[in-house]
N, C-alpha and C positions, 0 to 999 in steps of 0.2 A: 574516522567518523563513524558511530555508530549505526546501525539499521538494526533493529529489531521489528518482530511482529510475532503478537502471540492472539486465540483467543480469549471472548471475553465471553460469558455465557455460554460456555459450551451444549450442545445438545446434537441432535440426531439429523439435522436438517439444514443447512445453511441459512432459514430464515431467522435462527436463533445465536448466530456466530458474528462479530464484528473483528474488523482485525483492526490492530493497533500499531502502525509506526510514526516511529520519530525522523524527525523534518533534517537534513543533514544541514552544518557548518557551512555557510557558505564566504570566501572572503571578499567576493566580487558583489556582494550584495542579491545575486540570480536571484530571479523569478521562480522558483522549479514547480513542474507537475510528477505526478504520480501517477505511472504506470501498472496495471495488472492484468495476468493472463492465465484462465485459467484453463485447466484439460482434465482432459480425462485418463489420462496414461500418465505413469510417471515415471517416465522419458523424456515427455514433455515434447512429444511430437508431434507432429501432422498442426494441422489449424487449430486455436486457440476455442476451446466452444464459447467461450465469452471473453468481455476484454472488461475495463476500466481504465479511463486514460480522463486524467480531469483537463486536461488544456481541450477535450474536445463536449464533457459536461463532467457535472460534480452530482448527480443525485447518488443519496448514499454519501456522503465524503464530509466528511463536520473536521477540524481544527478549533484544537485550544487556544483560543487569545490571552490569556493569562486569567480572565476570567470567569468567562462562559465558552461553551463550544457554539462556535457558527460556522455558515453551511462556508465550504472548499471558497475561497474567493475564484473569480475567473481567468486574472490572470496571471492567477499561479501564488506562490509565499514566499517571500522573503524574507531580511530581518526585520520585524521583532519575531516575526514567527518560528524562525533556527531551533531547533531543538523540541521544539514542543509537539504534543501529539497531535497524531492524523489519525480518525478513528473510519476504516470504511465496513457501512452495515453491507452483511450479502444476502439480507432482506430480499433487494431489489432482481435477485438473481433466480433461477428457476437449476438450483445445483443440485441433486437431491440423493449424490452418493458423495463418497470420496473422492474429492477434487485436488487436482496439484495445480501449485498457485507459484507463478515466478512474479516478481515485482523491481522497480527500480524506479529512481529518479532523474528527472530530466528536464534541459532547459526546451519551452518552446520554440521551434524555429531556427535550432542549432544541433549540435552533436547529440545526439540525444542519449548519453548515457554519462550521467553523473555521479552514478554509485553503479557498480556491477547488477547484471542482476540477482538477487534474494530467490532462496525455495524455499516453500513449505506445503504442506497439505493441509487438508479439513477432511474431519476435524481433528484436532491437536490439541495441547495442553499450550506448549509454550517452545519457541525456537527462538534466539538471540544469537545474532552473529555480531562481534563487534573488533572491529582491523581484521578483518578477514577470518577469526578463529570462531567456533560454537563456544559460547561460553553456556 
């Protein structure tokens, strides 16, 4: 199943940066949210200086419905939403250097890992990881 994320707007400041992934396959129909963690090392250690986790809110967080983007639903995407994009602004965020950014998807209120977690930093051009390989 794929997971990408790249910028879109690149610029100097996270308030000009949105990241873009796609919603994974799911065959059970799940609910899933979207996980993010970002730091300041990259190591990716100690406490996260910020998070994003839409099962607890979505500001910042739009998905494609095949015709417009609206805001993250609340309790989470399923199908028809598979595949399509999840664009989250880091508008909302106060980042104002180079940040590494781990990500992942998850059902609420169960195992909470449904794709591994994802790395990338800001800002970037573009990182696609898809069946485990960088393409």
């Amino acid at each position: 199943m794929p997971v990408s994320i790249k910028t879109i707007n690149p610029g100097s400041s996270a308030g000009s940066i949105s990241l873009v992934f796609e919603v994974p396959n799911m065959e059970d129909n799940s609910a899933l949210h979207l996980m993010l963690d970002f730091f300041s090392t990259p190591d990716y250690s100690g406490v996260a200086i910020q998070s994003i986790n839409t099962a607890i809110g979505q500001t910042g967080v739009s998905i494609f419905d095949g015709s417009d983007w609206i805001a993250f639903p609340t309790e989470g995407v399923g199908n028809p939403y598979y595949e399509n994009k999840t664009v989250v602004s880091l508008a909302c965020l106060s980042l104002n250097s180079t940040g590494y950014i781990r990500y992942k998807w998850f059902i609420k209120g169960s195992d909470p890992t449904i794709t591994p977690w994802g790395y990338t930093k800001f800002p970037s051009l573009e990182i696609t990881i898809r069946n485990g390989a960088l393409s």
